[in-house]
TORDRENKOL-609300 format. One record per residue: z, y, x of N, C-alpha, C in turn. Coordinates in steps of 0.1 Angstrom, whole numbers, padded with zeros to 4 digits, always signed. Example, Ala and Ser with C-alpha at 12.3 -4.5 7.8 and 13.67 -1.06 7.14 Angstrom:
BEGIN
+0078-0057+0132+0078-0045+0123+0078-0033+0132 +0071-0022+0128+0071-0011+0137+0079+0000+0129 
! end
This chain:
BEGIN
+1617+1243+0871+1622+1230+0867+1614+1226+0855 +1610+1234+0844+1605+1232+0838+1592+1226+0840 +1584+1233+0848+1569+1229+0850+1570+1211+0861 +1581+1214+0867+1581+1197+0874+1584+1189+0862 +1594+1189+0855+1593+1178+0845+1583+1174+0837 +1576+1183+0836+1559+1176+0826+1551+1171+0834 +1553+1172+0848+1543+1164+0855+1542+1148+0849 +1556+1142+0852+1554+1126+0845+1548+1123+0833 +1549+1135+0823+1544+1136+0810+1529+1137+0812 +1524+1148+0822+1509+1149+0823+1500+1137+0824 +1508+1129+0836+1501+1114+0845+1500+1107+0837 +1512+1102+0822+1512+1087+0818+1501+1096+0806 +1500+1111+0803+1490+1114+0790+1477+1106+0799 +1472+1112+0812+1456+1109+0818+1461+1095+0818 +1470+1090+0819+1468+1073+0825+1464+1068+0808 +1468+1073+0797+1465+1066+0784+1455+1069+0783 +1449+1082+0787+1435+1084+0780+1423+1075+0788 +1426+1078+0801+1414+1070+0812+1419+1054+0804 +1424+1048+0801+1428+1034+0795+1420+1033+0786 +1419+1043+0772+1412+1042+0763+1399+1039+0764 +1393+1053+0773+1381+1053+0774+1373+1040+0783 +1384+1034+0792+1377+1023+0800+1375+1015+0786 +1381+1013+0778+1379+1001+0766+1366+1005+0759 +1364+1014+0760+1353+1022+0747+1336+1020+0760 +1341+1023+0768+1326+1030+0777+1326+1018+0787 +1322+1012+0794+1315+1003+0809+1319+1018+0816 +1320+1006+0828+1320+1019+0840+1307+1018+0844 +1305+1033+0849+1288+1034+0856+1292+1032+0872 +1282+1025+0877+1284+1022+0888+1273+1026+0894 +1275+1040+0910+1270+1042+0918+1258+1034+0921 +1242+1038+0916+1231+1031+0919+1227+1032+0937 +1223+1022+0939+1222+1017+0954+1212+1030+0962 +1219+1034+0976+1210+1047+0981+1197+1042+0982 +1189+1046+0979+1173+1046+0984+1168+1049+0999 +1167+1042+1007+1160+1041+1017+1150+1043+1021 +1144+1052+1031+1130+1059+1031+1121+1043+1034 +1103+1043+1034+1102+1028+1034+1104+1029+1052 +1099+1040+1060+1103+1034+1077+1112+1033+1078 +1126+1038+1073+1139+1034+1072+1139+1018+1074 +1138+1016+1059+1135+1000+1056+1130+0995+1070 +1122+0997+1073+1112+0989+1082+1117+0989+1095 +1122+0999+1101+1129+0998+1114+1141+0989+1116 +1150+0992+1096+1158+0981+1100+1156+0967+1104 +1143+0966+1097+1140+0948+1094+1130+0943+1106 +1132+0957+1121+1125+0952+1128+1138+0949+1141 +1148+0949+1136+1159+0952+1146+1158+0938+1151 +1158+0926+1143+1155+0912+1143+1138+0913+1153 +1140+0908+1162+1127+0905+1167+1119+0894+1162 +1126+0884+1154+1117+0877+1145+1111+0883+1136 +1110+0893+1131+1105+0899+1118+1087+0902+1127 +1088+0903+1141+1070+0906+1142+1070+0897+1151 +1076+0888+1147+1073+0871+1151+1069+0869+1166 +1083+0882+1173+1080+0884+1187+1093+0868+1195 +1086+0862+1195+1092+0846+1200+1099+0848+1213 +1089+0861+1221+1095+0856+1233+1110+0865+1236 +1113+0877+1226+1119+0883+1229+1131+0875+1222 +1128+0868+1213+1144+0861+1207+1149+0852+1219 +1138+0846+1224+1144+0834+1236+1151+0847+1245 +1144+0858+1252+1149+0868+1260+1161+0869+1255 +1166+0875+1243+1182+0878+1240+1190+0862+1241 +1185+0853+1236+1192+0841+1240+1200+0837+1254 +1188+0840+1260+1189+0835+1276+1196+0846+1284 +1195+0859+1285+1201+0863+1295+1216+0863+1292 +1224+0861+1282+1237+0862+1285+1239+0847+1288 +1234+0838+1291+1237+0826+1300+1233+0830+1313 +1224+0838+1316+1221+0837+1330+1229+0847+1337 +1233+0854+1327+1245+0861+1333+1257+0858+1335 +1256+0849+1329+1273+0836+1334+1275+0831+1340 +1258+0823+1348+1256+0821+1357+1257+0823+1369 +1252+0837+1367+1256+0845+1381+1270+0853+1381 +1274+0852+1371+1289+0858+1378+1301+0848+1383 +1294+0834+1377+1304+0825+1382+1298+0822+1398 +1285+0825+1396+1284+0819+1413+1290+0830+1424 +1291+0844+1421+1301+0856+1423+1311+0848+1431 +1317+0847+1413+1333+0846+1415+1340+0829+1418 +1332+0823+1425+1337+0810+1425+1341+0805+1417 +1338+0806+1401+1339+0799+1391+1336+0784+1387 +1336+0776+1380+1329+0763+1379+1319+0761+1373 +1315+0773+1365+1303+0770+1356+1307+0765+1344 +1318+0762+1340+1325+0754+1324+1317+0765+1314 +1318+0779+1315+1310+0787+1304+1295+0790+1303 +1290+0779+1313+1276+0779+1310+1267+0770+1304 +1256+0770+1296+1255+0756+1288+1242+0747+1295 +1245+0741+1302+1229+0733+1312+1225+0723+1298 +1215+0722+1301+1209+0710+1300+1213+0701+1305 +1214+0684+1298+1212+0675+1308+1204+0670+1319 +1191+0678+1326+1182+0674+1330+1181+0687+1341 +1191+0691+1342+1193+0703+1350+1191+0700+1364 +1181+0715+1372+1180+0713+1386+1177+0724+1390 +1185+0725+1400+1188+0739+1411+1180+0737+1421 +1173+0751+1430+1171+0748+1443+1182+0752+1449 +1179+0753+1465+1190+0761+1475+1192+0776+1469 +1204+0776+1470+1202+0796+1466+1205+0804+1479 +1205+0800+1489+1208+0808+1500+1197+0796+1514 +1184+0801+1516+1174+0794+1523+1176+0798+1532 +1172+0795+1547+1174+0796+1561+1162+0811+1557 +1170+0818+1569+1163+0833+1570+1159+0840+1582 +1150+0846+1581+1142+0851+1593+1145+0869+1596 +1143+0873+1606+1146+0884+1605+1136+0897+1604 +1136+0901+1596+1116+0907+1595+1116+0922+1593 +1130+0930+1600+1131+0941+1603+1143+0943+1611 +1146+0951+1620+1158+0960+1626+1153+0971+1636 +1157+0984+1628+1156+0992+1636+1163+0996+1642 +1175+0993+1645+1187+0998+1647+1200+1000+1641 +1196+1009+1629+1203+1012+1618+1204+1001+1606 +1190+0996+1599+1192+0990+1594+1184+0975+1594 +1192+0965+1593+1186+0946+1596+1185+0943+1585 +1173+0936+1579+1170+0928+1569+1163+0915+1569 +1167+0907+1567+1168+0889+1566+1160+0884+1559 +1149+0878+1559+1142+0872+1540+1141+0856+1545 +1141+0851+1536+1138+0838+1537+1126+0833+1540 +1124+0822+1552+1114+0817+1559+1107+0810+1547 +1111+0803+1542+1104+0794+1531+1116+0789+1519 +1111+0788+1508+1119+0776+1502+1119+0766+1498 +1132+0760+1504+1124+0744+1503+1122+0740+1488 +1114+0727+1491+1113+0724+1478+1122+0712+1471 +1130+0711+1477+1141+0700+1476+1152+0710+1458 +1154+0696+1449+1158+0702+1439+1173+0693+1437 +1184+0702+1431+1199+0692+1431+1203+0694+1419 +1210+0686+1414+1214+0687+1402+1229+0690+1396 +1231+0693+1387+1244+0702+1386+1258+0696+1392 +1252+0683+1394+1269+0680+1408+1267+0688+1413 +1260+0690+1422+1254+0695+1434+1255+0713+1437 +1258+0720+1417+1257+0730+1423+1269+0737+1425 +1278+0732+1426+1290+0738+1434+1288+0742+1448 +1286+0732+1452+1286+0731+1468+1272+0738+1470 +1264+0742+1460+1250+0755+1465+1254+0764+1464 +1265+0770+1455+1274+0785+1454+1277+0786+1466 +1287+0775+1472+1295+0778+1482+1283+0785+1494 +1273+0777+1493+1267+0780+1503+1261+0798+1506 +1260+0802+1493+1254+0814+1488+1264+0827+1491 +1275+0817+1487+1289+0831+1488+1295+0830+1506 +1288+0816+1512+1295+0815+1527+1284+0833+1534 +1274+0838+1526+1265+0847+1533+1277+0861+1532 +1287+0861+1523+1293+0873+1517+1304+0873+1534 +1307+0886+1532+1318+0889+1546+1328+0881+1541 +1337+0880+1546+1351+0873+1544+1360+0887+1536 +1366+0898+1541+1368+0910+1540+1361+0917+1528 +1350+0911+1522+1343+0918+1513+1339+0915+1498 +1339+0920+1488+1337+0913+1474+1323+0915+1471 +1320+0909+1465+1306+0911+1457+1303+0921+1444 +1301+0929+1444+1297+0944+1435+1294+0936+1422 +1288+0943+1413+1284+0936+1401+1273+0934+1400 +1267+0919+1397+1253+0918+1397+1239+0929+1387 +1234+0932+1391+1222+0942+1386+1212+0929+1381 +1206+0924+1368+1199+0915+1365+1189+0922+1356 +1173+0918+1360+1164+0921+1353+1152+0910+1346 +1154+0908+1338+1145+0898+1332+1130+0906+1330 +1120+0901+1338+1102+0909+1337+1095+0898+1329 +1095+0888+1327+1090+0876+1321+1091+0866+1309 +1086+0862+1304+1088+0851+1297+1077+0840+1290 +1077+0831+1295+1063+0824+1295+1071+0808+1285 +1063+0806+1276+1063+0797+1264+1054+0784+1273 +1065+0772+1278+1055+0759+1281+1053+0751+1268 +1062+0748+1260+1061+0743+1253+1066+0743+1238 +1071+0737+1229+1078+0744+1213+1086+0744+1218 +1097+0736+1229+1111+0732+1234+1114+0738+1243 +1104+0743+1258+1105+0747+1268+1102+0760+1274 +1112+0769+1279+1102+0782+1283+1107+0786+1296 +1098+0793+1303+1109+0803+1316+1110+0816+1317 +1117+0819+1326+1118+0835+1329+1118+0837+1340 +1115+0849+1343+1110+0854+1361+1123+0863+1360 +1132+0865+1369+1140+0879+1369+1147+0885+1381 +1145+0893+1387+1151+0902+1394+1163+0903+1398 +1173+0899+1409+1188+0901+1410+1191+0911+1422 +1201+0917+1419+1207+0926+1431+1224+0928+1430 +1226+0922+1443+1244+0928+1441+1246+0935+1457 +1257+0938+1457+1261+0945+1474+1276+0942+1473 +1276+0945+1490+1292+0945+1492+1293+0952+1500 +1306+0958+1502+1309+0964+1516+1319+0961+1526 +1319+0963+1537+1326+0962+1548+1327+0977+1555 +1337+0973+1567+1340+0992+1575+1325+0995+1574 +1327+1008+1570+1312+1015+1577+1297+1003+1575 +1304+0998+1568+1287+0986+1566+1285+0986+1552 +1270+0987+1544+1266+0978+1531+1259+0970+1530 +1264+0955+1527+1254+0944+1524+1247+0944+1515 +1238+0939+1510+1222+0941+1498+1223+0927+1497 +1217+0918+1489+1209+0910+1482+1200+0913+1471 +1185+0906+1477+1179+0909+1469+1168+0898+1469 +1168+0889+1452+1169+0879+1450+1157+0881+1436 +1147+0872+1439+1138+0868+1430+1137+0856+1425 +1139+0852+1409+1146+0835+1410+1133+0836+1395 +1130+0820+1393+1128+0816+1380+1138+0808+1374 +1139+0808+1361+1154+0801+1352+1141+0793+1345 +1144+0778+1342+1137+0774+1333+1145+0770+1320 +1146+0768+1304+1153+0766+1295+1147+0760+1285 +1157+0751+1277+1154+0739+1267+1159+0744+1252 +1149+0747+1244+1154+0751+1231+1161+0741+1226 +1175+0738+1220+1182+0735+1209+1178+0732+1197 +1189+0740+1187+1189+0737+1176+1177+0743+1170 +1177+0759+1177+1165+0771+1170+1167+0783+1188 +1161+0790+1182+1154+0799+1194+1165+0805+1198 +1176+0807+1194+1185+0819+1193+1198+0805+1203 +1196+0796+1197+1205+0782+1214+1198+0781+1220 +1200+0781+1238+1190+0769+1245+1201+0775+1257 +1195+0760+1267+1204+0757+1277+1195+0757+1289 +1204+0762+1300+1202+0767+1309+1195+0752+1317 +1179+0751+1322+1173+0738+1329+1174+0735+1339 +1172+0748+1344+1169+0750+1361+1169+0765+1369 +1171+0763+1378+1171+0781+1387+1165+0773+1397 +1153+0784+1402+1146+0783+1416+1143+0796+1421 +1145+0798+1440+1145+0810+1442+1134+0811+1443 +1127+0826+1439+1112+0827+1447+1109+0834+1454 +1122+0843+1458+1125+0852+1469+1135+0858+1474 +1140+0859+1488+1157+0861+1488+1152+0871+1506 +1162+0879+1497+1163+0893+1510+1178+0894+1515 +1179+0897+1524+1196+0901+1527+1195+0917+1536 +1200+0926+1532+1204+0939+1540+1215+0944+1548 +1215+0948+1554+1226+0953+1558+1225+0966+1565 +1232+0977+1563+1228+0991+1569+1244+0997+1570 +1242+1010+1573+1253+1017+1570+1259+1019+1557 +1271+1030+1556+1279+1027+1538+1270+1042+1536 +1267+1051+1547+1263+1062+1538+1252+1065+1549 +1239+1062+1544+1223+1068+1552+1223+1085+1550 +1225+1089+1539+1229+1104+1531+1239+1110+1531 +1248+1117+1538+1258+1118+1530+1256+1130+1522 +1267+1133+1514+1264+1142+1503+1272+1155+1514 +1262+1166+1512+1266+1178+1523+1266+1191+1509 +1269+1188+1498+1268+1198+1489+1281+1208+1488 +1289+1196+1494+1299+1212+1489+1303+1221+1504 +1296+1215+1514+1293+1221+1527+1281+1234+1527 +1270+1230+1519+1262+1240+1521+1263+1251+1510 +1270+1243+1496+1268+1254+1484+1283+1258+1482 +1291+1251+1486+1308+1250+1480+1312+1266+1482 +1310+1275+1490+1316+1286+1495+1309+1295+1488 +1296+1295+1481+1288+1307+1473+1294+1308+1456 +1289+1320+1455+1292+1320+1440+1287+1317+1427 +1293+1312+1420+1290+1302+1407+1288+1288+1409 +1291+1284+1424+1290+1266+1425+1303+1261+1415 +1315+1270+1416+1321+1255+1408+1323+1260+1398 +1319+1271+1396+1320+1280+1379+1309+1275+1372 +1297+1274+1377+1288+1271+1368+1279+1262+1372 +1277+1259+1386+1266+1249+1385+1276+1233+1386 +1286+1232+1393+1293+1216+1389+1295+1217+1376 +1297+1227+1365+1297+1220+1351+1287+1217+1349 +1289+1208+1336+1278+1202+1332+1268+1207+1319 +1256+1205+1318+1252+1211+1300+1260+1210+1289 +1271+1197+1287+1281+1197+1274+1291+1210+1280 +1291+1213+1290+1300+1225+1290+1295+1240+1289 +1283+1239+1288+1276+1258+1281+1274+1255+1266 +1268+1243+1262+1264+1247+1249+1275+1252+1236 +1282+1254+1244+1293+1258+1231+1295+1271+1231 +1290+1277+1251+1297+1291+1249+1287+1302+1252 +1273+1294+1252+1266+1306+1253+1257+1312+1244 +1253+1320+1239+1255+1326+1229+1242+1321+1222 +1234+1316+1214+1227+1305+1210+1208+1312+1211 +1214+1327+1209+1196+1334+1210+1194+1335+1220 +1200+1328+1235+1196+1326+1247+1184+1308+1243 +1187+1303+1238+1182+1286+1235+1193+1282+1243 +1193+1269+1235+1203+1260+1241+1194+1245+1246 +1200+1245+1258+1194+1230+1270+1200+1217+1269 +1203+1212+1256+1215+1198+1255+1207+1188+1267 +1193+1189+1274+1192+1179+1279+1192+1179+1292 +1192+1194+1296+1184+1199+1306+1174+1203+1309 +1166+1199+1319+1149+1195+1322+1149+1208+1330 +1161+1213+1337+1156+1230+1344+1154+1221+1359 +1143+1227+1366+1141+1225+1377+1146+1232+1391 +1134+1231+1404+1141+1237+1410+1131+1241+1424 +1132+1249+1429+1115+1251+1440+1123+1252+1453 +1116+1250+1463+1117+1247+1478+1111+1252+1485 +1110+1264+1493+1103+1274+1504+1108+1279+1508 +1098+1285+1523+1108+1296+1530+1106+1307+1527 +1119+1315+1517+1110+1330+1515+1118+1339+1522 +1127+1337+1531+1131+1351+1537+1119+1348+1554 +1114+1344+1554+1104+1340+1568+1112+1335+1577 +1124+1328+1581+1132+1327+1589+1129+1313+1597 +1114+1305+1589+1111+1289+1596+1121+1281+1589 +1130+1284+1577+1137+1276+1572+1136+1274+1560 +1136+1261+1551+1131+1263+1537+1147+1266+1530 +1140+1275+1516+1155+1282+1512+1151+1271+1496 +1165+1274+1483+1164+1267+1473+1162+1276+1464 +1154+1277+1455+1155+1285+1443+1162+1276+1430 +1170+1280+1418+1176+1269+1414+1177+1276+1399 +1170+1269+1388+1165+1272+1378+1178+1268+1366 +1181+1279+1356+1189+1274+1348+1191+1277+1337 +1196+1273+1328+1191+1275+1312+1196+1290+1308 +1191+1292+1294+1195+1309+1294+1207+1309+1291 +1215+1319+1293+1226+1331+1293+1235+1329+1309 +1227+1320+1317+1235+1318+1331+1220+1321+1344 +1227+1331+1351+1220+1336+1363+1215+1324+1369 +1201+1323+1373+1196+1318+1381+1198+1323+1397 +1197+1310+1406+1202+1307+1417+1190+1307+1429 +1197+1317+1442+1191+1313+1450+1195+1315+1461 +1196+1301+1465+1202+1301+1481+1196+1304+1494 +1195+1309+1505+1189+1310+1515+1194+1304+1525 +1189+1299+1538+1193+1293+1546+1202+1301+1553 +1212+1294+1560+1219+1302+1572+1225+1297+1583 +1224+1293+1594+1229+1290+1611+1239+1283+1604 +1242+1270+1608+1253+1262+1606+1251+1256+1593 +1242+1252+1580+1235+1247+1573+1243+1254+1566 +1253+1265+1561+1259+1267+1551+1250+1278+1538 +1245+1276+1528+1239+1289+1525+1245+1298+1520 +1236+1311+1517+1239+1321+1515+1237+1319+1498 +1238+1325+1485+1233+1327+1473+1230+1343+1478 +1215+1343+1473+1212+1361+1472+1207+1362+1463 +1200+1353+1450+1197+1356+1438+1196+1374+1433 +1208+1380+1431+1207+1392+1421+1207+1400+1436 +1206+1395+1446+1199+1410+1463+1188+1407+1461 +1180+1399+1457+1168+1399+1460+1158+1405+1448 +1167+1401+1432+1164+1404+1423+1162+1395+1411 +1161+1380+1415+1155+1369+1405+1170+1364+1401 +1176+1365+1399+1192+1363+1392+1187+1363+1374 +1173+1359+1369+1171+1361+1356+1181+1354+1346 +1186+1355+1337+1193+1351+1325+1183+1348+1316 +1173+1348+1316+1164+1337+1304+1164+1327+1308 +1161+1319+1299+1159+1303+1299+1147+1297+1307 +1151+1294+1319+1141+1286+1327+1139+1271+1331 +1130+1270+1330+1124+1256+1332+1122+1248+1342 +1112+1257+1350+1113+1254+1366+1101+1267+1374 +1102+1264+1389+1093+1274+1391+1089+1266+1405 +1079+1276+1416+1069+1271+1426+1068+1284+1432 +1069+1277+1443+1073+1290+1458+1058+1287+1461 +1051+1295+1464+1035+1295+1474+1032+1309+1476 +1024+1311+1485+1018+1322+1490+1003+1325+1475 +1008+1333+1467+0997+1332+1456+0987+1346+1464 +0988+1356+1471+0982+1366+1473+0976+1365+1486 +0981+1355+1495+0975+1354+1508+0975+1362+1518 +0991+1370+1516+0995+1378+1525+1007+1374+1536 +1009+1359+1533+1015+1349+1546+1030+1355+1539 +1034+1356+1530+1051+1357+1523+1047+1348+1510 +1056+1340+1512+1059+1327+1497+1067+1339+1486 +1057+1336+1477+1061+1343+1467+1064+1332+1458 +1073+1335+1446+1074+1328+1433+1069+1326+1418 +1064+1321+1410+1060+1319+1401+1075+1312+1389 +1081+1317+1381+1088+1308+1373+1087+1312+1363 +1089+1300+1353+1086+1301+1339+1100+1304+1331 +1094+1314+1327+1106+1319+1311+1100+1323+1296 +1107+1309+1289+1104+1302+1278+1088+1305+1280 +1079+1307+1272+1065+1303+1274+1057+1314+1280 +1065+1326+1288+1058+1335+1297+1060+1328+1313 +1053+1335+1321+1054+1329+1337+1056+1344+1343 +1074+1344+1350+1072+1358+1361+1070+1352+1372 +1057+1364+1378+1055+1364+1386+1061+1374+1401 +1068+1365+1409+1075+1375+1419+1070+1374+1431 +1063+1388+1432+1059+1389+1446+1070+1396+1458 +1064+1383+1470+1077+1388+1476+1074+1402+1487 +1080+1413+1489+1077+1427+1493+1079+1422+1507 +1088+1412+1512+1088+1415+1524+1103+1419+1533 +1109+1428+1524+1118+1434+1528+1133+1428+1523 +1137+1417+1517+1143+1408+1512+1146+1411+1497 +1130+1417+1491+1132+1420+1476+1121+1414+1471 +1122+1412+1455+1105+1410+1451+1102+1414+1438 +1091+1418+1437+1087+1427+1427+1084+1420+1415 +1088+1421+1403+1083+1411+1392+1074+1417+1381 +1060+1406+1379+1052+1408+1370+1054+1396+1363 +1049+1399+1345+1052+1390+1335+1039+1389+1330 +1037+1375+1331+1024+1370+1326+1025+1367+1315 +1024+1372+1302+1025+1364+1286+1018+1357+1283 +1025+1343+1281+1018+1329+1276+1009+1331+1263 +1005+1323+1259+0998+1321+1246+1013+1315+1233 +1013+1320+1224+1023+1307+1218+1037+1305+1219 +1044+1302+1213+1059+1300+1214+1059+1290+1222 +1060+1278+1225+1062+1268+1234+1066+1267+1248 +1073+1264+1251+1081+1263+1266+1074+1257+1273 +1069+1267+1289+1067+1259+1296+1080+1248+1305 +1078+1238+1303+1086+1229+1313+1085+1229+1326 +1071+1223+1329+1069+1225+1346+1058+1230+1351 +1053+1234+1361+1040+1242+1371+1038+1235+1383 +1026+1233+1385+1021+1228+1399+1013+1241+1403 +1012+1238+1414+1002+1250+1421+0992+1245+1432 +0980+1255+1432+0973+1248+1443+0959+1254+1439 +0949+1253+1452+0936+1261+1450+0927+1252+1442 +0927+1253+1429+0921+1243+1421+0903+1249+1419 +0901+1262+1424+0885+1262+1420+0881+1264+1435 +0885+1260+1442+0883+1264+1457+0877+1281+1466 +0887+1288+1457+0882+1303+1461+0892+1310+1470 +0898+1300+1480+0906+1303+1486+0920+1309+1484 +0922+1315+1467+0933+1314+1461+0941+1306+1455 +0955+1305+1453+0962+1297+1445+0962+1301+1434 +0962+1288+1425+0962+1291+1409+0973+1285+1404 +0979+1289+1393+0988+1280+1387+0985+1272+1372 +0991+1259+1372+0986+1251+1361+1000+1245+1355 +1001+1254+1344+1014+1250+1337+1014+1245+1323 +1025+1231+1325+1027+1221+1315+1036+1227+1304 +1032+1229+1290+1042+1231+1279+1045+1215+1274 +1056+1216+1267+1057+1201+1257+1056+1199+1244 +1063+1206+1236+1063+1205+1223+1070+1217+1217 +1061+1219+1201+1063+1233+1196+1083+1231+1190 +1088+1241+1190+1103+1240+1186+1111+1227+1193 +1106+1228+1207+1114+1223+1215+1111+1203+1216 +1121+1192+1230+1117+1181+1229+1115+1171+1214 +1129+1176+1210+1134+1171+1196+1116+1169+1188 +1113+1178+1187+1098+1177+1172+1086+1169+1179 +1088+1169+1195+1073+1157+1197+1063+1165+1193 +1061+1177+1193+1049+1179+1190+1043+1184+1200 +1029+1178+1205+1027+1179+1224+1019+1190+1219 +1015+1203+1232+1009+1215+1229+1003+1216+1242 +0989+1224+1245+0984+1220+1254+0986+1233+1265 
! end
């Protein structure tokens, strides 16, 4: 009890003394952090006016109009949140079309010509309609994919842009494509950073239509039943770097590859499947009915170091694909015996540095294969420092 009651006594003693001393002393105030000068400089380049790059300020101007553009033509919108010019002119956005493929599977449509007839923003209602009459009835329009490649300065007031469109839709068992090449022309305002939308002309219009899946995904048919598919290879890299134990290296980005041959000789290509250290490397073999086998640690290459990638070839020219893979800046080499094993030799690199990837191929023409392997940088992507 004692010691609680002096507390009030302690606070109002520091509240009288900090009082005094603010009267006697200025407060010192925290001098401003110092900035490295590329610091500085990157900030003051975030502005694309700072290296008096003109066409990229019009660029951020313009596409979020042209993007309101096209989502109202989408969504049967009116266009009220777009800002035209008064002198605004559209072409057709949906041109008579020719058919200039079908295999069977898939029909693709492009436009015979475009006319050159131009309408003005009454008019472009009734051009949407026309563009959205191509969509199924049954089907919505995806979200448009927009690419600005261009930008050309006509005048101090006037500029255009070339850009790239793509959306899709679906139907049963069907996907529709568009794919649309347009110029936007625009009227600077007040300053670079306003301007209003002058004109759209197509300069190229495709229409697709195929099946909903050319591919399907057969992964958990061929790998789903072996071991470590859903233990370790459907997780993802944010899910090892925490648990494996760090003097393996850690992969925050990936970059492990993956090689393709036949090495049990069966006429069927098998997968070898590369993975960062403290987790077994993978290898599947083919089997009757597409399902694979994983034989990795039967065969012997189940390595736990950090790998990159590797390359199936015949290096000895005794008609069996043997393997070459890289671990951290050495290359094992696994010859294959034949008998569903393979024997490993370690080639020691030069240098700390990881190899990343290997090509192979008879590069002095002595009827042998050679290997030619890519490192990146010393202490990993992060430092940029290229090593040869």
């Amino acid at each position: 009890m004692r010691l609680r009651s002096s507390i009030p006594a302690l606070l109002a003693a520091a509240a009288s003394a900090a009082g005094a001393s603010a009267q006697q002393d200025s407060f010192q105030v925290r001098p401003e952090r110092q900035l490295p000068d590329f610091v500085r400089d990157n900030e003051r380049r975030i502005n694309p006016e700072a290296d008096a790059w003109r066409t990229e300020t019009l660029h951020d101007a313009a596409k979020p109009i042209l993007k309101q553009f096209l989502h109202d033509l989408a969504e049967g919108h009116d266009f009220a949140d777009v800002r035209f010019s008064e002198s605004f002119q559209c072409s057709v956005l949906r041109p008579e079309l020719e058919t200039i493929h079908n295999d069977g599977t898939i029909a693709v449509r492009a436009a015979r010509a475009i006319p050159p007839e131009r309408y003005s923003r009454n008019d472009l209602e009734g051009l949407a309609r026309g563009f959205r009459a191509a969509v199924p009835a049954e089907a919505m329009l995806g979200t448009f994919v927009l690419k600005l490649v261009s930008v050309e300065i006509d005048a101090v007031d006037r500029f255009r842009i070339r850009a790239y469109l793509h959306t899709h839709a679906a139907t049963p068992g069907l996907v529709h494509q568009w794919n649309v090449e347009l110029e936007s022309s625009w009227q600077v305002l007040e300053s670079d950073e306003s301007v209003a939308l002058a004109g759209v002309v197509l300069l190229a219009y495709q229409e697709v239509v195929g099946p909903d899946m050319l591919l399907p995904d057969l992964s958990q048919h061929v790998f789903g039943a072996t071991p470590g598919w859903d233990q370790q290879v459907l997780l993802g890299t944010t899910d090892w770097t925490a648990r494996v134990d760090r003097s393996f290296g850690r992969s925050y980005i990936g970059s492990q590859g993956l090689a393709v041959g036949d090495l049990d000789g069966d006429g069927h290509d098998d997968l070898y499947f590369c993975q960062p250290g403290g987790q077994p490397n993978r290898l599947w073999l083919w089997r009757p009915g597409g399902a694979a086998q994983e034989s990795a640690a039967r065969m012997g290459v189940d390595f736990l170091d950090k790998t990159r990638s590797a390359v199936i070839a015949d290096f000895d020219n005794d008609g069996r694909q043997d393997m070459a893979i890289s671990v951290g800046q050495d290359v094992a080499m696994c010859w294959n015996r034949g008998d569903g094993t393979f024997e490993t030799a370690r080639v020691r690199g030069v240098g700390s540095e990881e190899i990343y990837t290997m090509v192979a191929a008879d590069a002095d023409g002595d009827g042998l294969i050679d290997l030619f392997a890519c490192r990146n940088a010393t202490g990993g992507l992060l430092k940029a420092v290229p090593n040869p």
